[in-house]
Steps between C-alpha positions, in 0.01 A plus 500: 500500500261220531578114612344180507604206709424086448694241354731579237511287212840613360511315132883577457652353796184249513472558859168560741578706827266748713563882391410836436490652142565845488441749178420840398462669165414166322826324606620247791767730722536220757419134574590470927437145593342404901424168658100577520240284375277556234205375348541682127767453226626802249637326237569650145180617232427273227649582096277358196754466270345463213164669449252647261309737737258614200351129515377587830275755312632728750715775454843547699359709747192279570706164472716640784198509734419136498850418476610649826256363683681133433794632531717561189747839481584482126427395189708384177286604253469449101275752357475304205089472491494898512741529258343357236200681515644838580899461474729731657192711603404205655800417700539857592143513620552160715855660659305858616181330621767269743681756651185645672527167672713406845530182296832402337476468091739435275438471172689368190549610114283279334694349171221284346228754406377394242576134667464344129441661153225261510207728650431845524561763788427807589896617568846416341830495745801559272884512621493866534176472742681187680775737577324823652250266704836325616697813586248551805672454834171316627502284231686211566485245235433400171166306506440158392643389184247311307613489132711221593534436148677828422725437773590149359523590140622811618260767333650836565245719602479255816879421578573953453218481777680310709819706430303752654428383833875406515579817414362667812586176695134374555384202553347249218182281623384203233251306391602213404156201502663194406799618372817218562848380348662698295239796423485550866885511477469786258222697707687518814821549343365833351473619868172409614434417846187386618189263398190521639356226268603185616259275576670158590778468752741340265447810266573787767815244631633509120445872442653533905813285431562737091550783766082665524351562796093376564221670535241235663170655341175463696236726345105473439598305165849393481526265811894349525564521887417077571759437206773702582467555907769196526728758348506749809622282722793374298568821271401769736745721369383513164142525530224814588145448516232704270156458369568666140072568463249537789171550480314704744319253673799309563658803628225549765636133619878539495806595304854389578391415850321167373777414343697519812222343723530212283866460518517490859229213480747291288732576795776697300752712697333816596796681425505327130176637461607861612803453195280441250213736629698802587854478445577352187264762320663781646819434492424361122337808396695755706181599705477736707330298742590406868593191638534604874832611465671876676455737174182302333203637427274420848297274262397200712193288599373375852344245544354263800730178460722306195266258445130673397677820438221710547559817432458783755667798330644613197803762470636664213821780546396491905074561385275262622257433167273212603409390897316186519372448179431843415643721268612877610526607183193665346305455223543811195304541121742578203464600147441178269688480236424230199580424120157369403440508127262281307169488384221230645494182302200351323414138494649392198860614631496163736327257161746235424458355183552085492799407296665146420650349763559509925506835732816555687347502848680696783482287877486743829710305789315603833748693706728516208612790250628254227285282287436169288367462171309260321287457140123432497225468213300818580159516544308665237181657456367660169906480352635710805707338768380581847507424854446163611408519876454070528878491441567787633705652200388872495558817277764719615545887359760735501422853382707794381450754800739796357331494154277347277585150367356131419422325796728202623288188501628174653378193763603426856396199710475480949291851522224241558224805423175365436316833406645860446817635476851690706633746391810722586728817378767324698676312211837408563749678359359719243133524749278482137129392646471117505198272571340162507173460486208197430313715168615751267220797638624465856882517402401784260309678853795412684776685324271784370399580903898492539554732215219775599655475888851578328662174694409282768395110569170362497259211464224505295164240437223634280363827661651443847857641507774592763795742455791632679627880333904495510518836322897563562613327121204253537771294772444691800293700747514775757193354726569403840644152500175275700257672243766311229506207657141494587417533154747287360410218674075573408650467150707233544169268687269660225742266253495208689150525525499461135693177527882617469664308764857688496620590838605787354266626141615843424864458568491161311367687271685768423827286522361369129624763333888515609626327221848500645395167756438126306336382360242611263324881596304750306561836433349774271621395197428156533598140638848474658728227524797562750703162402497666149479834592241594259143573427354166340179435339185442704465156301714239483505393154 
């Protein structure tokens, strides 16, 4: 039997008072409160409720050591990205690998794989997969619904999906950008539950008052917590906090604990902030996951005071996993496993040829997963369109990475590169390689280095090159989480170097490709508009 004492932060009866925590074999046997006086506060771990761990590049296991150490317990996860590259080996691969972990994941069936029939994958989820991924006791929802437009119209394959998770009474999360009136109506009346896109308070408040509850997204690209904080303190009930894609060098700074940091700082109710951190996920999800109550799991964080929250120790089931910044858990190799299958490119694969009329240009928002659009005369030289680096309208590729295939060939404007190219395997949803570059040759370098490494992201100018391996399905690595980060962020001031002023390149980057988010993106097959849910012609004749 083991015990720790402070101030308990009880966020059921939202009450404070001096005590002693008592628990053995992972669970809390007793809670005996005293009238000492203490310095620390336990109050409850931290849930992401909404999270992608493969765009941390890490796997489960190697995710939960950096994780810890800021104090989250669990995870709702979406396997999506790993599902389309490897499908239900892929899922089953990410569910093994977490279970070696003290960490708390639960994962989802992931409905949308392909997301569209508008690019190419390396995996196909039918109903029948749906069904045995969804059977799992440890999988506890039915990930994010993107076709939004099967939903509405009501495409079968889709709503018998859904069915599914009702069956075996899971829950349905959404994904619902932009989505209002009438079509929302129809979404949430189909039994779907939560949003994680909103990105304006009076969007989350309309989804909030049709009966979803809010996911306020802060991640290294999709950034929605100044817009839709306001909500916590007046719909605490109905609200969780999650950062949906991290990168690792953002992980190294925080997870859910900046989110909470910041909360206090806009003076919201501490115990508000507990709801929507810890509770509402749980009880949402049907977690197995403490909350300081006789029976939980001893899952619970201390930490010097309410205010910095600085966090001394982390506890999962009645283990402590991370002591003053420090993980306990230590670092292990696995097997890679990848679905890497196309040949290297040659330099007429990226040639455009001009034709009559403007290019349909795509516009990066800093900080942002959606785009604009706009037309432009393109600049030519000897009849091909190419980059033009003085208005900073520059060629963007997406190639075929599970078989041979012409090469996607479009324009994007705010990389700001001045010389060379990015490139990444990470290509949201389907993860084909994608790239920008200044020139043909170095775009050609760029994704040819990323097909001979089999996956990975890099930056590339003439001969002098960086690259970071990520040889679990070209997403992900086994390495030790500061080497990662360390890396990532070498890449990531390698590309600014060049003149790309994105806080955030790479995952800016490979958010180009998700054709499922407005407003116009690019995928393997071509140019995509979401308002018409198509692909469209490069020019706009």
């Amino acid at each position: 039997m083991n015990y720790i004492s402070g101030n308990i932060v009880d966020p059921i009866s939202k009450e404070i008072y001096s005590g002693k925590l008592i628990f053995s074999d992972g669970k809390i046997t007793d809670i005996e409160r005293d009238d000492n006086t203490y310095s620390n506060y336990i109050i409850p771990g931290f849930v992401d409720s909404h999270i992608h761990i493969e765009s941390s590049m890490l796997i489960p296991y190697e995710f939960s050591r950096i994780a810890v150490i800021h104090g989250t317990v669990a995870t709702v996860s979406d396997p999506h990205e790993i599902a389309n590259v490897l499908g239900i080996e892929g899922i089953n691969f990410m569910i093994d690998n977490s279970k070696l972990s003290p960490l708390k994941f639960y994962f989802g069936a992931s409905p949308c794989v392909p997301a569209t029939s508008f690019e190419t994958s390396g995996a196909c989820l039918g109903v029948d997969d749906i069904e045995k991924i969804i059977m799992q006791d440890n999988v506890k929802f039915l990930s994010e619904v993107m076709n939004t437009v099967g939903v509405i119209n009501g495409d079968k394959d889709i709503l018998e999906k859904i069915e599914i998770a009702k069956k075996y009474s899971k829950k349905i999360d959404g994904h619902a950008p932009g989505l209002t009136g009438k079509d929302l109506e129809t979404y949430i009346a189909a039994g779907i539950t939560t949003d994680h896109e909103s990105v304006q308070r009076a969007e989350g408040l309309e989804k909030i008052k049709k009966g979803m509850k809010i996911q306020i997204r802060e991640g290294s690209a999709a950034q929605n917590f100044e817009a839709l904080i306001p909500l916590v303190d007046t719909h605490s009930d109905v609200c969780m906090f999650c950062s949906d894609d991290k990168h690792p060098d953002d992980l190294i700074r925080g997870h859910i604990d900046q989110m909470i940091r910041r909360s206090i700082k806009y003076g919201i109710d501490f115990f508000k902030i507990l709801k929507v951190s810890s509770v509402n996920p749980v009880k949402h999800y049907g977690l197995d996951v403490g909350l300081l109550q006789v029976g939980d799991p001893a899952d619970f964080l201390v930490v010097d005071n309410l205010a910095d929250l600085n966090i001394l120790s982390t506890y999962i089931n009645g283990q402590e996993v991370a002591v003053r910044g420090k993980t306990s858990i230590p670092n292990r190799s696995f097997e890679a496993i990848n679905k890497f299958n196309v040949s290297k490119k040659k330099l007429s694969d990226f040639s455009l040829p001009y034709k009559e009329g403007k290019i349909n240009v795509i516009e990066a928002i800093d900080g942002q997963i959606i785009t604009n659009s706009f037309t432009a005369e393109p600049k030519i030289i000897n009849g091909n369109a190419v980059s033009d680096v003085e208005r900073d309208i520059l060629k963007i590729a997406v190639i075929n990475r599970y078989k041979d295939s012409k090469v996607s060939v479009g324009f994007i404007r705010n990389f700001g590169l001045k010389k060379g190219a990015i490139v990444s395997s990470i290509g949201h949803d389907s993860h084909n390689i994608i790239c920008v570059g200044v020139d043909d040759e170095d775009i050609l370098n760029a994704v040819n280095m990323t097909i001979e490494m089999k996956g990975g992201i890099g930056c590339l100018c003439g001969s002098n090159k960086m690259f970071l391996n990520l040889p679990i399905g070209g997403i992900m690595t086994f390495e030790d989480y500061t080497k990662v980060a360390d890396n990532y962020r070498h890449i990531t001031n390698y590309a600014k170097t060049l003149g790309c002023q994105l806080s955030s390149p790479f995952m800016t980057l490979s958010f180009m490709a998700l054709l499922v988010i407005p407003k116009l993106k690019i995928g393997d097959k071509g140019v995509f508009d979401f308002n018409k849910f198509r692909l469209i012609d490069l020019y706009d004749t």
